[in-house]
C-alpha positions, -999 to +999 in steps of 0.1 A: +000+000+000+014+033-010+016+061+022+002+094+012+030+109+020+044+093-009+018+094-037+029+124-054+065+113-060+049+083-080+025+108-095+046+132-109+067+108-132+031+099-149+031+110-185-006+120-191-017+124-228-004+160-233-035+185-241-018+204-267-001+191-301+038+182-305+049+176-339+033+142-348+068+130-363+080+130-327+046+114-312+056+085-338+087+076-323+075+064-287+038+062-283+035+058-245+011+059-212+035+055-188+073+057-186+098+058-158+116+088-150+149+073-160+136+068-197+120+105-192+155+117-188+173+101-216+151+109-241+150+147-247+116+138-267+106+125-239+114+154-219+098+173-240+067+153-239+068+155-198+068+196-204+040+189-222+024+173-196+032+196-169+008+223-192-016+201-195-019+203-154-030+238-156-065+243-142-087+268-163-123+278-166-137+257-188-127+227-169-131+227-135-149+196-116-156+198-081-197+200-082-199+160-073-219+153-106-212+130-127-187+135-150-208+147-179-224+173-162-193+188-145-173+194-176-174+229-184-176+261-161-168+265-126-158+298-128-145+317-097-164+349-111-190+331-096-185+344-067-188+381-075-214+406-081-211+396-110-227+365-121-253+343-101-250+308-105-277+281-104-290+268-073-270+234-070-235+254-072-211+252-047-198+291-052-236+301-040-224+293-007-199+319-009-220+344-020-244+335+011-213+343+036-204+310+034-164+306+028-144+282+052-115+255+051-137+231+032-145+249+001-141+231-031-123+251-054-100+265-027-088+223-019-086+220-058-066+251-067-040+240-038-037+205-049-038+213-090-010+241-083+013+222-062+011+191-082+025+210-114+054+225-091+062+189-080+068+185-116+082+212-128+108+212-100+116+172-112+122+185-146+141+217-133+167+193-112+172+171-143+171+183-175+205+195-175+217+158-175+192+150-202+218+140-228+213+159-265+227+178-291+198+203-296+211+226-259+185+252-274+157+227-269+170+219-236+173+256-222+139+265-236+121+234-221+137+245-188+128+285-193+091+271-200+087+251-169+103+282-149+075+301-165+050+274-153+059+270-117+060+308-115+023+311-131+016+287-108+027+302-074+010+333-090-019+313-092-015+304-052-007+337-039-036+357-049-057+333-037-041+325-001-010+353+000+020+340+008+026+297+001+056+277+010+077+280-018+091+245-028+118+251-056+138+216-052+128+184-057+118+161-028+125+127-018+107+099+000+127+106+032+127+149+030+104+168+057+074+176+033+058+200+059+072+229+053+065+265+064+046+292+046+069+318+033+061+357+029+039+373+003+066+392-004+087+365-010+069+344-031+064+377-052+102+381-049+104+342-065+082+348-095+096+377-109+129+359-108+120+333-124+100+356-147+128+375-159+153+341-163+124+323-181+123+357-207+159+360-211+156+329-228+121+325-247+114+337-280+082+363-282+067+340-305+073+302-321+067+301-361+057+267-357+021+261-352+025+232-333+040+252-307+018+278-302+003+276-263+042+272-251+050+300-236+068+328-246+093+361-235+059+381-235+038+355-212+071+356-187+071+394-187+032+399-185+030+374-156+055+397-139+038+428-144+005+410-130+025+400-094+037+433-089+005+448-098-011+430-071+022+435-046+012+473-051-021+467-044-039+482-010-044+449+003-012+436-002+002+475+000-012+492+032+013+518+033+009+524-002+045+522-011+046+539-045+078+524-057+057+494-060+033+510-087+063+525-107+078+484-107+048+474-117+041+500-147+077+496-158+068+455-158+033+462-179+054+483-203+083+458-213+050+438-223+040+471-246+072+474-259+069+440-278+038+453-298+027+459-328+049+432-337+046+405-317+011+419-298-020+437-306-056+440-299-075+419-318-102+438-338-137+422-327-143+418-293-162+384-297-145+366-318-110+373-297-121+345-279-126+317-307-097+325-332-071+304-321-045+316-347-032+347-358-046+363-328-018+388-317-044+395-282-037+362-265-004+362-244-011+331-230-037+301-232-046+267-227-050+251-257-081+231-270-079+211-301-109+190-313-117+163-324-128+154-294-156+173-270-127+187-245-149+211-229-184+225-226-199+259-224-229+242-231-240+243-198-239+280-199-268+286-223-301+283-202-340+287-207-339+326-214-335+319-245-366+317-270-384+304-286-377+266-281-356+246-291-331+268-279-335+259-244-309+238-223-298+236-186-279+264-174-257+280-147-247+308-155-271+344-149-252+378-152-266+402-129-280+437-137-253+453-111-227+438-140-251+455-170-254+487-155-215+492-155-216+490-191-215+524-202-235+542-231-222+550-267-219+581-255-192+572-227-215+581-199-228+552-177-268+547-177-274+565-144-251+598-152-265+631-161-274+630-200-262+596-206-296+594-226-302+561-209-340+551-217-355+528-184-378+512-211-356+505-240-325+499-216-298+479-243-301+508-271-270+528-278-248+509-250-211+495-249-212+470-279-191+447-250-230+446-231-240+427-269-210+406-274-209+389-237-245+386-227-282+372-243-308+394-232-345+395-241-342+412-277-307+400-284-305+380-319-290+344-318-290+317-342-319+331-358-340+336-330-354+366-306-341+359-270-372+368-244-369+367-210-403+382-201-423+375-184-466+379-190-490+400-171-504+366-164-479+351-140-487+318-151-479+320-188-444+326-202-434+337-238-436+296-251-473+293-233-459+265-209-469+277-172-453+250-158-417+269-164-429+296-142-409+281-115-384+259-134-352+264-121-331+264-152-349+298-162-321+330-163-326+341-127-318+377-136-329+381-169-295+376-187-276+346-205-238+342-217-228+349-250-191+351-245-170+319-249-198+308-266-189+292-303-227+290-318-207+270-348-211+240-328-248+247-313-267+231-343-308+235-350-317+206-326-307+226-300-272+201-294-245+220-286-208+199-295-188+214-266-164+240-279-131+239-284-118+279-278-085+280-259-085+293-219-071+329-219-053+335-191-034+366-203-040+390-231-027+421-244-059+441-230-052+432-197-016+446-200-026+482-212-052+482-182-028+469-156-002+493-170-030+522-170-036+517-128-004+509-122+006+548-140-023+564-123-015+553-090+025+561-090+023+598-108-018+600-116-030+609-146-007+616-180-008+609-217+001+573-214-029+563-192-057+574-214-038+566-245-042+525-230-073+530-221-080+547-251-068+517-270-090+493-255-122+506-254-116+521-289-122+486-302-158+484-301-164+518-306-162+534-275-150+575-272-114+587-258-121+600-223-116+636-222-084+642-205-101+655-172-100+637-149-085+639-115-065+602-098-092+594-078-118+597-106-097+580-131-093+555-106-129+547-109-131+548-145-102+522-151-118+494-122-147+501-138-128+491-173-112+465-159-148+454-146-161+457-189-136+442-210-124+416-184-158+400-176-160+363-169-120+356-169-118+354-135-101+393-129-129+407-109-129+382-074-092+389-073-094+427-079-118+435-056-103+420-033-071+431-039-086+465-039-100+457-006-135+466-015-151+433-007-176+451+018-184+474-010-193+453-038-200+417-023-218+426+007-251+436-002-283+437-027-281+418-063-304+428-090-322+411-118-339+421-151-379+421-143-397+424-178-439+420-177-454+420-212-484+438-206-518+427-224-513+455-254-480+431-266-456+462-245-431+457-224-425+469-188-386+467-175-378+471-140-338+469-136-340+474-099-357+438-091-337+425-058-327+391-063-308+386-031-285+402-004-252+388-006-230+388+027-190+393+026-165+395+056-133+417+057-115+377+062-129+365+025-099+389+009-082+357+011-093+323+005-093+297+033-063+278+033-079+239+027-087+220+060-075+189+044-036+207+035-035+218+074-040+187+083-013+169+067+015+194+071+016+206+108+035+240+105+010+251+074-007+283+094-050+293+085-054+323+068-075+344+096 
């Protein structure tokens, strides 16, 4: 019987199937399950094959599974936005907890996220201590698998640290007989860590790879942008409270080496939707986890939900954006709904609004696949748009009068309302999220200048939004740019770290939700009310950071709770 201690060293010399493509000439030579770390080490296609793998351990939102459903129901989205004022999920999710006041040592994504993150570091550090013994010809190979998995452990203590702060930082590999409880280390050292390794790993990468097969690796820009990130959230008030501004100028300096590499090797991609499907020649994405069908490797499916009419388009659905996330979504004429001449009409509330509202949501009028979406509801309670009063209470129904449309591939959702699963990649970094981290990290070190609104300029340009007028004061711009961030960022899993990181939990999580209430009135009009409560959501000053997992304390002694 194998001890738990143990399990992982076994583990981490598994070769998995690797989730995105090497060349198929070097597939061909060995095609394998399981090999033993000796053969890993002799092989450099081997090695190669074990970087692979070590990708394929990263955890993204289109395949998380901790719901306790079968399989087929879990694959898809478990996404931590969940637990925002953004997004309201469907009653069986686990993240509704949260957003009851209901965060503690047991909570399932928490326990995964620890034990997903630390399993790729037990990797990477095998393949950190060894390559250089690997024996080969091609050293450029050799340097750049190591530069990669540098990258990846950093990405991954990244991962750990905004969640819990500061995680003992394992860099070596461990034996059977090494103490494996060890001590949690600084925030500021772990931050200290990545960036090392951040600016080794892009000393070495290339900003891009001409062969297609390699694209997903990561590269000089991924290393750099994953630095700027850190010390974006290092300068941040929660994990700033002296508000060291030195912090801020490192992390605008980090955000620009990322700038500097554009147009050539970066650029926004021109449509705001379809950023998110085109999986080459897309100069947005810095880095991603790659998809590749054939082969149904993960489902948004389960995103799409009963709002949307007439049938057949109906299916079972979690996700419901919330009218708290609609109203921050200005007008075409920059002004947000509630603002002094914004032109906002209660009554015809999606005309003349951010193009972004269109591209990431369904909402009663919206057009898809050839149908209407309605998400009234009529005079008579018991009789919705399809004439089936039985759905008056059926749970799948949007809760707040809103569907997903980003991530969404309608190639694959055919007429018999099927959908395929899609195949789009995982963004974890794109080039939008640089000029925005770049823009708060200027405003905060010298407030507003040129170079702020010109990046934030540049990203709401894309669909058509107008130049702020140069105006505004730090505090005000700081508003406008969270509020940005809050926009283009939507449903990537930004916003429950930067509120947090903001330290404005009490302000945003901790209190009323809306929904969309629409009543078609006997005459065939419309009523909207925008201001329907949902729910009150509860939030403690303690949920800025995750509970480190019960199960984790338990087996390493000197691992101390987060408060």
């Amino acid at each position: 019987m194998i001890n738990k201690k143990h399990k992982w060293l076994i583990g981490a010399l598994m070769l998995a199937t690797a989730t995105f493509s090497c060349k198929k000439d070097l597939l061909d030579i060995k095609p394998i399950d399981f090999v033993s770390d000796v053969a890993v080490f002799q092989d450099i296609t081997l090695t190669n094959q074990f970087v692979n793998d070590i990708y394929g351990s990263l955890l993204s939102g289109f395949e998380r599974r901790d719901f306790g459903w079968t399989e087929g129901w879990a694959s898809g989205f478990s996404l931590l936005d969940m637990m925002t004022d953004d997004i309201e999920g469907h009653n069986d999710l686990p993240l509704n907890k949260v957003q009851a006041g209901d965060l503690n040592s047991q909570f399932s994504e928490g326990t995964q996220m620890w034990a997903a993150n630390y399993a790729l570091i037990r990797k990477a550090n095998t393949l950190i201590a060894r390559i250089d013994g690997v024996p080969t010809t091609n050293t450029a190979l050799k340097a750049r698998l190591k530069a990669e998995t540098k990258f990846l452990r950093a990405f991954a203590y990244a991962e750990l640290i905004k969640a819990f702060g500061g995680v003992p930082l394992i860099t070596v590999e461990q034996g059977v007989n090494d103490d494996l409880e060890v001590p949690r280390n600084t925030y500021a050292e772990c931050v200290a860590f990545i960036v090392k390794e951040c600016d080794e790993a892009a000393a070495v990468l290339a900003p891009s790879y001409p062969d297609a097969a390699d694209l997903g690796r990561a590269t000089k820009g991924a290393a750099l942008a994953l630095k700027a990130r850190t010390l974006l959230f290092y300068a941040s008030p929660l994990n700033n409270p002296g508000n060291t501004l030195s912090r801020w100028d490192d992390a605008a300096k980090a955000a620009q080496q990322v700038m500097a590499l554009a147009p050539a090797t970066y650029s926004l991609y021109p449509d705001y939707y379809q950023l998110f499907m085109t999986k080459t020649g897309n100069k947005e994405v810095i880095f991603a986890k790659k998809f590749a069908r054939p082969g149904r490797t993960h489902q948004t499916a389960w995103m799409l939900h009963m709002s949307i009419r007439p049938n057949p388009w109906g299916a079972w659905g979690a996700f419901h954006a919330t009218q708290n996330l609609v109203d921050s979504y200005e007008m075409k004429n920059g002004l947000l709904p509630d603002q002094p001449g914004s032109g906002y009409d209660e009554q015809n509330p999606y005309a003349n609004r951010d193009s972004r509202l269109d591209r990431s949501m369904l909402f009663n009028g919206s057009q898809f696949k050839g149908f209407t979406v309605e998400t009234f509801q009529s005079a008579d309670l018991s009789v919705f748009p399809d004439g089936n009063a039985a759905e008056r209470t059926n749970g799948d129904r949007t809760k707040t009068g809103y569907g997903l449309r980003k991530f969404i591939d309608d190639r694959y959702l055919t007429s018999d309302a099927v959908y395929q699963g899609g195949d789009n990649d995982w963004i974890y970094m794109r080039y939008a999220e640089v000029l925005l981290n770049y823009a708060e990290a200027r405003n905060e070190f010298s407030g507003p200048d040129g170079t702020v609104y010109d990046a934030l300029d540049a990203v709401r340009a894309r669909e058509g939004q107008p130049a702020l007028p140069r105006t505004f004061t730090q505090a005000t711009l700081r508003d406008k740019i969270r509020n940005e961030r809050r926009v283009e960022l939507c449903f990537e899993e930004h916003r429950v770290y930067d509120v947090r990181r903001w330290k404005l939990g009490m302000t945003y999580f901790n209190g009323p939700i809306y929904r969309m209430n629409i009543i078609k009135n006997a005459n065939g009009t419309l009523t909207y009310n925008r201001r329907a409560l949902l729910e009150n959501r509860v939030y403690k000053e303690s949920y800025n950071l995750f509970p480190i997992p019960q199960i984790e304390i338990e087996r390493n002694r000197k691992l101390t709770p987060n408060p």
